[in-house]
MIVOPA-361859 format. One record per residue (C-alpha): residue in three letters; x, y, z. Coordinates in steps of 0.2 Angstrom, whole numbers, padded with zeros to 4 digits, always signed. Layout:
ALAXYZ/...
***
This chain:
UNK+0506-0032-0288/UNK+0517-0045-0292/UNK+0528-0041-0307/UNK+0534-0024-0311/UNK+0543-0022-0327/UNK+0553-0005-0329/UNK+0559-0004-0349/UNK+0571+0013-0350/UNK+0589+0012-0361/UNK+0596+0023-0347/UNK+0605+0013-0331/UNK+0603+0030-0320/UNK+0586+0031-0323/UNK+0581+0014-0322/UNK+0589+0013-0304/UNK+0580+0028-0300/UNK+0563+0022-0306/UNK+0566+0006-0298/UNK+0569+0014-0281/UNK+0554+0026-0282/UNK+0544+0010-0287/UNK+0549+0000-0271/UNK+0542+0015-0260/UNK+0527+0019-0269/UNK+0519+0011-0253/UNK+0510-0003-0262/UNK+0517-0021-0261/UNK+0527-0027-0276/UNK+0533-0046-0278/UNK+0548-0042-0289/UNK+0554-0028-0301/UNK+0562-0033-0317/UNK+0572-0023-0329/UNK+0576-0021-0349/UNK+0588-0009-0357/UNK+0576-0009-0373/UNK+0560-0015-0381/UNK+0565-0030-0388/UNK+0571-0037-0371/UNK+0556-0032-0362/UNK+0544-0040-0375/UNK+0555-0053-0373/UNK+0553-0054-0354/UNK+0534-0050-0356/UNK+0530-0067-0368/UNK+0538-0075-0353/UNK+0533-0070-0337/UNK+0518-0063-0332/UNK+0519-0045-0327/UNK+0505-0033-0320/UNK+0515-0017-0322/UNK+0524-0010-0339/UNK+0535+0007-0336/UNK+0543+0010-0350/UNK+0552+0025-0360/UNK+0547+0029-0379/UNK+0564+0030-0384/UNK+0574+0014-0386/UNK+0587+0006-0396/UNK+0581-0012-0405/UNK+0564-0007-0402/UNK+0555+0008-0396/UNK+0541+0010-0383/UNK+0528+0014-0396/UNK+0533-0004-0407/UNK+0534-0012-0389/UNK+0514-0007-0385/UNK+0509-0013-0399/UNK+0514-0031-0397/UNK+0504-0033-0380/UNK+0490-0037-0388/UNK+0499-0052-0394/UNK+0499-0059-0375/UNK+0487-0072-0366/UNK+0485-0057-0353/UNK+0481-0040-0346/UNK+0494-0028-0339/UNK+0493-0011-0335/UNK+0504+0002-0344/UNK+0514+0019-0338/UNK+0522+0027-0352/UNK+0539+0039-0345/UNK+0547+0050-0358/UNK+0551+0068-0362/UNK+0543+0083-0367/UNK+0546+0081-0383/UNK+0539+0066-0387/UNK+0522+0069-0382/UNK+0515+0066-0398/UNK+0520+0049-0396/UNK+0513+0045-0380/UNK+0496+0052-0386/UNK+0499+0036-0398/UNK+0502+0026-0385/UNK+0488+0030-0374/UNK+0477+0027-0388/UNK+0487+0009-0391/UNK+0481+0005-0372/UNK+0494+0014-0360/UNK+0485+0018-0344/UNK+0496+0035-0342/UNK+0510+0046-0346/UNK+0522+0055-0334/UNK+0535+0066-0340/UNK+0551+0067-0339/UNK+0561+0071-0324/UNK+0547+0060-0314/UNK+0541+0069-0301/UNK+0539+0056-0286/UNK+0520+0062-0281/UNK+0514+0059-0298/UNK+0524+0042-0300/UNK+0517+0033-0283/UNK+0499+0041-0289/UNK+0501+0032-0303/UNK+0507+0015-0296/UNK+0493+0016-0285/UNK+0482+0019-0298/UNK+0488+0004-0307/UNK+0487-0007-0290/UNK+0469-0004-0292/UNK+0467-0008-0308/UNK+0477-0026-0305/UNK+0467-0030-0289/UNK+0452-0029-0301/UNK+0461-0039-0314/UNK+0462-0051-0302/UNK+0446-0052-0294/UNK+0438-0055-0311/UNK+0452-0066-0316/UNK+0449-0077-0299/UNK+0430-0077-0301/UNK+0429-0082-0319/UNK+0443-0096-0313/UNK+0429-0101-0301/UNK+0416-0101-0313/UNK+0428-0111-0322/UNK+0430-0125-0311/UNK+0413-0124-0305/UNK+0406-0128-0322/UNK+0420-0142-0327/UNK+0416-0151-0308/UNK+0398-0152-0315/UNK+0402-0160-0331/UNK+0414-0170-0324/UNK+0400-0177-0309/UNK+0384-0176-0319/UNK+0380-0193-0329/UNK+0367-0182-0338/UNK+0376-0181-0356/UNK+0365-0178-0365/UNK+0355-0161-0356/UNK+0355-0144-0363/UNK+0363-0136-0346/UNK+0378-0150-0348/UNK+0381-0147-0366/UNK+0378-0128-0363/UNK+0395-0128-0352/UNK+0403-0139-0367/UNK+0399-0123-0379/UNK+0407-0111-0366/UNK+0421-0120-0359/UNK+0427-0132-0372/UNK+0438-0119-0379/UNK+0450-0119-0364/UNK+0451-0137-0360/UNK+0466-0145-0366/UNK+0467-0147-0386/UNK+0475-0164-0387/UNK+0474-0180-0377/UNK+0473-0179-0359/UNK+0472-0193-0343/UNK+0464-0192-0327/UNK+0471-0196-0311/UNK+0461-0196-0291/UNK+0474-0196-0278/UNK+0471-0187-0261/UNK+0481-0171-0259/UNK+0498-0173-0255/UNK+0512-0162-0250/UNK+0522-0162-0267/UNK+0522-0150-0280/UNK+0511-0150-0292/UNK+0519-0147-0310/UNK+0510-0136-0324/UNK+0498-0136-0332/UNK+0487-0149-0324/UNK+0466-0146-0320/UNK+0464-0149-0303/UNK+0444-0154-0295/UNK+0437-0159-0282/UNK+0430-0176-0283/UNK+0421-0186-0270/UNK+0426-0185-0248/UNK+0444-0182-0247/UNK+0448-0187-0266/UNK+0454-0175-0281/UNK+0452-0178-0297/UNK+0469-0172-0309/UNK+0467-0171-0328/UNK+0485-0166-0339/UNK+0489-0168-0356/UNK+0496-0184-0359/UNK+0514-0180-0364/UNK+0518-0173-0344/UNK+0505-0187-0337/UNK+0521-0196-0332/UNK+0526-0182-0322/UNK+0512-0178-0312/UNK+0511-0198-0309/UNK+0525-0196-0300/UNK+0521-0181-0287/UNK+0503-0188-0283/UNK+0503-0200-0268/UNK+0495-0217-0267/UNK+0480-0223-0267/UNK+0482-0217-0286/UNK+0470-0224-0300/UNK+0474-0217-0320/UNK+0463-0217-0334/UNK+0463-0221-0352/UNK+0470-0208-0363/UNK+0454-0197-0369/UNK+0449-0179-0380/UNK+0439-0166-0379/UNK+0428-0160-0363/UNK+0414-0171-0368/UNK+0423-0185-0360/UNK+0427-0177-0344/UNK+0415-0186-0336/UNK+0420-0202-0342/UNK+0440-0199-0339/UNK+0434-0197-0322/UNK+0425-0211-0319/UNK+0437-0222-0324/UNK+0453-0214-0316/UNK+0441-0214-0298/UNK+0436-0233-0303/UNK+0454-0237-0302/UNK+0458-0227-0287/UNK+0446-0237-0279/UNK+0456-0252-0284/UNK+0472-0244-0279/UNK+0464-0242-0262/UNK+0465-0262-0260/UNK+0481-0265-0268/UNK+0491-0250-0261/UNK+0499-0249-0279/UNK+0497-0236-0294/UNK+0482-0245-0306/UNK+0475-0242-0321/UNK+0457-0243-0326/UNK+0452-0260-0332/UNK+0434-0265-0334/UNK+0431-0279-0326/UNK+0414-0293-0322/UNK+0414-0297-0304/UNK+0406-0310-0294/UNK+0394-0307-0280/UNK+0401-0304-0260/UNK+0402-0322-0250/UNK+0396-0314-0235/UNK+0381-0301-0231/UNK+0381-0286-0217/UNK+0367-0296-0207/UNK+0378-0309-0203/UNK+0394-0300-0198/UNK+0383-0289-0186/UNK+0375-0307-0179/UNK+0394-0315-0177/UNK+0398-0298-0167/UNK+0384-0297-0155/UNK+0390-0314-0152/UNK+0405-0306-0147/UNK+0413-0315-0162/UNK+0420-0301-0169/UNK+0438-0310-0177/UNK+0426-0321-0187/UNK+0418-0306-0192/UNK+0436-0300-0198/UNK+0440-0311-0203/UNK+0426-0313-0216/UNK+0430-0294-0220/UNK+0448-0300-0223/UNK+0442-0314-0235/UNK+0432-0301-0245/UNK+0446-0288-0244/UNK+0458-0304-0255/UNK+0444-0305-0267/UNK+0442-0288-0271/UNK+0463-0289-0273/UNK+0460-0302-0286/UNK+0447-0293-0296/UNK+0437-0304-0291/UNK+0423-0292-0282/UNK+0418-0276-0287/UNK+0429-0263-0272/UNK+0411-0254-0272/UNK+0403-0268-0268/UNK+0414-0271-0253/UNK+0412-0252-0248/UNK+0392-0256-0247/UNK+0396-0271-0238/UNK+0404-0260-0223/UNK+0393-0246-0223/UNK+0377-0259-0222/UNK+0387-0267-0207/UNK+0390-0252-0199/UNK+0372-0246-0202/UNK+0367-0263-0195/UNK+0376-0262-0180/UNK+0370-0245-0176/UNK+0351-0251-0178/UNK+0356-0266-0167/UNK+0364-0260-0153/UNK+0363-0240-0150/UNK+0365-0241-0132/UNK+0382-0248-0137/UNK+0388-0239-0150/UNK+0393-0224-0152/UNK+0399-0207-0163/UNK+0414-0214-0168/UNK+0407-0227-0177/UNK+0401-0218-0190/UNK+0418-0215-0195/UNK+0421-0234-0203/UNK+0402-0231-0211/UNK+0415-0227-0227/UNK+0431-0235-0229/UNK+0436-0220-0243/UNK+0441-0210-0227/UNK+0456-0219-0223/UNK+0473-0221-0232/UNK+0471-0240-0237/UNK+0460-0254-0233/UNK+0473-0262-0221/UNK+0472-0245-0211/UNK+0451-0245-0216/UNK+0451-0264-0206/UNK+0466-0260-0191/UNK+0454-0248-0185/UNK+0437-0255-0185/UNK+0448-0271-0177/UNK+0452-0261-0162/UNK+0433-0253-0163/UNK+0424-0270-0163/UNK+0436-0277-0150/UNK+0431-0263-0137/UNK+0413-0264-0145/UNK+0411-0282-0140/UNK+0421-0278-0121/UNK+0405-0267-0118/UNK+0391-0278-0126/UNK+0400-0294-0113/UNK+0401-0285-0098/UNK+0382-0278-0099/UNK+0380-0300-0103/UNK+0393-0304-0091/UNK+0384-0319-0084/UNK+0385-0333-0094/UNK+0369-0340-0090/UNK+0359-0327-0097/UNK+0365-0328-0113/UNK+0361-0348-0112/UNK+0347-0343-0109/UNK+0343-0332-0121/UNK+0351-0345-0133/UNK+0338-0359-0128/UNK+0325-0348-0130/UNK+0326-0342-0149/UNK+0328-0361-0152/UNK+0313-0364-0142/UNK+0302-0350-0152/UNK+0309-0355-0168/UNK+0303-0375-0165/UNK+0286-0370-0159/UNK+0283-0351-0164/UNK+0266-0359-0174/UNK+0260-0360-0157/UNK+0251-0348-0146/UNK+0267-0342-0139/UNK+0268-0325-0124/UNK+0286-0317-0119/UNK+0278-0322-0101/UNK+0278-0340-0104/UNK+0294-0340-0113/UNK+0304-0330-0100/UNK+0297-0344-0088/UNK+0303-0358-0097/UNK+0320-0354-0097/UNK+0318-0347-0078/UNK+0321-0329-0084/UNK+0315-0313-0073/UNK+0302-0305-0086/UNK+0310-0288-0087/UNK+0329-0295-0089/UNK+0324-0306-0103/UNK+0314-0292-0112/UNK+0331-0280-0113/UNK+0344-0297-0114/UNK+0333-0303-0131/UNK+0332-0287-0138/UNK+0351-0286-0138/UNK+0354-0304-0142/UNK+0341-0303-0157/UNK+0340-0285-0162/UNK+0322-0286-0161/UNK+0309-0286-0146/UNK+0299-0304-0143/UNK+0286-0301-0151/UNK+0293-0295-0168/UNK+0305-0310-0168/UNK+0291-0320-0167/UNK+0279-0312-0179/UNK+0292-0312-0191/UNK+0296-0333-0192/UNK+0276-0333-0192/UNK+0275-0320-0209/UNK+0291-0329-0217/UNK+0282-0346-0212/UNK+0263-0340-0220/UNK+0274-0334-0236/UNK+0281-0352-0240/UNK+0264-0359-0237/UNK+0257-0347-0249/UNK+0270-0352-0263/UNK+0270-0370-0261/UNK+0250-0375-0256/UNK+0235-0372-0260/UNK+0227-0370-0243/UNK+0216-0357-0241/UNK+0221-0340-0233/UNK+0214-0342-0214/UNK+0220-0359-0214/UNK+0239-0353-0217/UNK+0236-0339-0205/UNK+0231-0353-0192/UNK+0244-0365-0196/UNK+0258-0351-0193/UNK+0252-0348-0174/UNK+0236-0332-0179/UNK+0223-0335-0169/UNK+0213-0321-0177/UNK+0208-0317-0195/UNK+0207-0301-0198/UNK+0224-0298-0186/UNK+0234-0309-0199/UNK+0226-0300-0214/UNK+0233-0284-0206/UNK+0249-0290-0200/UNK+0255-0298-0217/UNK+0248-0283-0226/UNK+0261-0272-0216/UNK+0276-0284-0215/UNK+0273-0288-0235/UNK+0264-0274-0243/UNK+0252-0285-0249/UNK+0238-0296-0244/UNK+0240-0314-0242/UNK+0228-0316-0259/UNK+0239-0304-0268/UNK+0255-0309-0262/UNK+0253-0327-0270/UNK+0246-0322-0288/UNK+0263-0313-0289/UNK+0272-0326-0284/UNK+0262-0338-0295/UNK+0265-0325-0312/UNK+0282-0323-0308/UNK+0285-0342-0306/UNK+0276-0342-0322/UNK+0286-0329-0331/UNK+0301-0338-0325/UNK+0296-0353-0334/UNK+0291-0347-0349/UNK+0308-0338-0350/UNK+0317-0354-0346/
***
């Protein structure tokens, strides 16, 4: 147990009960003591106790007055009634008021320690149902607070049972990380999304808990009632987010932003050109944008994750386990961390990628010939003749252009020829076969199949939805 309360007039008698308490051989946080009712219902309305022993008669206020104001408390407590012989009668009155037991006086110690371990039991219960119906608790606040279904009758189900305990007045969210500080009552505490928790307190001690969460910190709007749970959320983790770029305590703002200046395609393209300080430097560009309010932080956290993905695709004899890590740039204390870390990553990434191209020659090569498929890829073309022309042993330029491209010969070239037979399809008239021939198909049915695949549609098909949707395009203009 925690708290023990022991409520007798007498001083001998408290001290005795008090010692035969501490070696009742069940653990006890702290005894406290009251020389009537009155000052233990004092100390009950404001600590929680989980054991009452107390005498019937008292000065101020008796033990019989004293039970039955418990009912008055937010909480359960176990009582043990200690009083004479003659005052049985009144302890039968008690017991029916909710005492647990009733001991005479002089307190024999066997009976006592029975009885404290009796009421051990009954406060481990207490707080195995109290812990599980705080879980329950929780549990069913996270799910109103993460699902964006509003309006289903599961959701507004746990609005009917819960909204009673949720906070009465207005109330602001906050997403932090955890920290070391203490946090101050009464706050709701959830967790939210990776390492992020989401904090909602009544708006009168927000200003407090502001000050013991740790950065990157994002703050709602003021809002009431559990029915907005969900949207206090999304705005305190929208601002988080934010914070995450500035390194400073933001509140939510809606904002408009503008579309990224720089896809994941061509960051992975600078670094397997062993540019990986353009590639940063473009990430660093993005990174003042979002700063600004200028770009969406979510977007940029797509941006990395589609790199990273990218790169993995590319090159995953090169890569390995650790990259995963900067798949998400939530993981790390700020973005300047988020982009120190994938610097030193890409560095030694690119140290491996140039020692298996050590020789210069090779990637000259390889250079020439993408330039030379992309000029004349509408002509029969073979990896054979290719390799040759830049004076290439076959098997080396086979693994050098996979690396260099991402893709194998014959992929790379199919795809110029499927992008090629699309543009003809949306700007001429020609007739199918003839498109497939001018794009480097020797064979009909091959190009049928091919764009098919590549597409999802037939070449036929493919240009009747690009003629109605140029249509529709100009109707709506």
């Amino acid at each position: 147990m925690n708290t023990v309360l022991i409520a007798e007039d007498e001083k001998i008698l408290r001290a005795g009960l008090k010692t035969m308490v501490g070696r009742a051989g069940v653990r006890v946080g702290e005894i406290l003591e009251a020389r009537d009712g009155q000052e233990a219902l004092e100390i009950l309305r404001t600590r929680r106790v989980d054991l009452l022993i107390t005498d019937i008669r008292m000065p101020r206020m008796d033990g019989i007055e004293l039970v039955s104001h418990l009912s008055e408390l937010d909480y359960a407590l176990t009582v043990l009634v200690v009083s004479g012989y003659d005052d049985f009668t009144y302890a039968v009155e008690m017991l029916r008021k909710g005492a647990q037991d009733y001991l005479l006086k002089p307190v024999e110690r066997e009976q006592l320690y029975a009885a404290i371990q009796k009421a051990e039991g009954q406060f481990q219960s207490r707080e195995a149902a109290r812990e599980n119906n705080e879980r329950e608790y929780l549990d069913a606040l996270r799910h109103l607070m993460l699902d964006p279904d509003a309006e289903g009758d599961e959701w507004r189900n746990r609005l009917d049972r819960y909204g009673g305990r949720f906070f009465t007045g207005t109330y602001i969210g906050f997403c932090s990380v955890a920290g070391d500080r203490q946090i101050p009552e009464p706050v709701l505490k959830l967790h939210a999304v990776g390492q992020v928790l989401f904090y909602a307190v009544p708006e009168d001690r927000s200003a407090m808990l502001e000050e013991n969460l740790s950065q990157p910190l994002g703050k709602s709007d003021p809002h009431r009632g559990l029915e907005t749970l969900h949207i206090c959320y999304r705005e305190a983790y929208s601002a988080w987010q934010t914070s995450f770029f500035t390194g400073r305590t933001c509140a939510f703002k809606a904002a408009a932003y503008q579309p990224l200046n720089v896809t994941a395609k061509q960051l992975a393209g600078l670094v397997g050109l062993s540019k990986w300080q353009d590639a940063s430097r473009l990430l660093r560009g993005e990174t003042a944008r979002v700063f600004r309010g200028e770009v969406a932080p979510e977007a940029f956290a797509r941006l990395c994750n589609q790199f990273i993905g990218q790169l993995e695709r590319t090159y995953p004899e090169f890569t390995d386990g650790a990259l995963r890590a900067y798949g998400s740039i939530w993981g790390f204390g700020g973005i300047h961390a988020y982009l120190k870390a994938l610097d030193s990553w890409l560095e030694a990434f690119c140290a491996r990628t140039d020692a298996a191209f050590s020789d210069f020659e090779n990637k000259r090569k390889i250079r020439q010939a993408v330039q030379y498929i992309q000029i004349h890829f509408r002509e029969p073309l073979s990896m054979a003749e290719v390799s040759n022309r830049v004076s290439m042993n076959y098997s080396l330029f086979s693994t050098l252009f996979k690396q260099y491209t991402g893709v194998n010969f014959v992929s790379y070239l199919q795809n110029l020829r499927i992008e090629e037979s699309k543009r003809l399809l949306e700007t001429t008239d020609w007739y199918v076969f003839e498109v497939g021939r001018r794009t480097g198909f020797t064979d009909d049915k091959h190009f049928l199949k091919v764009f098919k695949a590549a597409t999802g549609f037939s070449p036929s098909e493919y240009r009747k939805s690009r003629l109605l949707l140029d249509r529709k395009d100009g109707e709506n203009e």
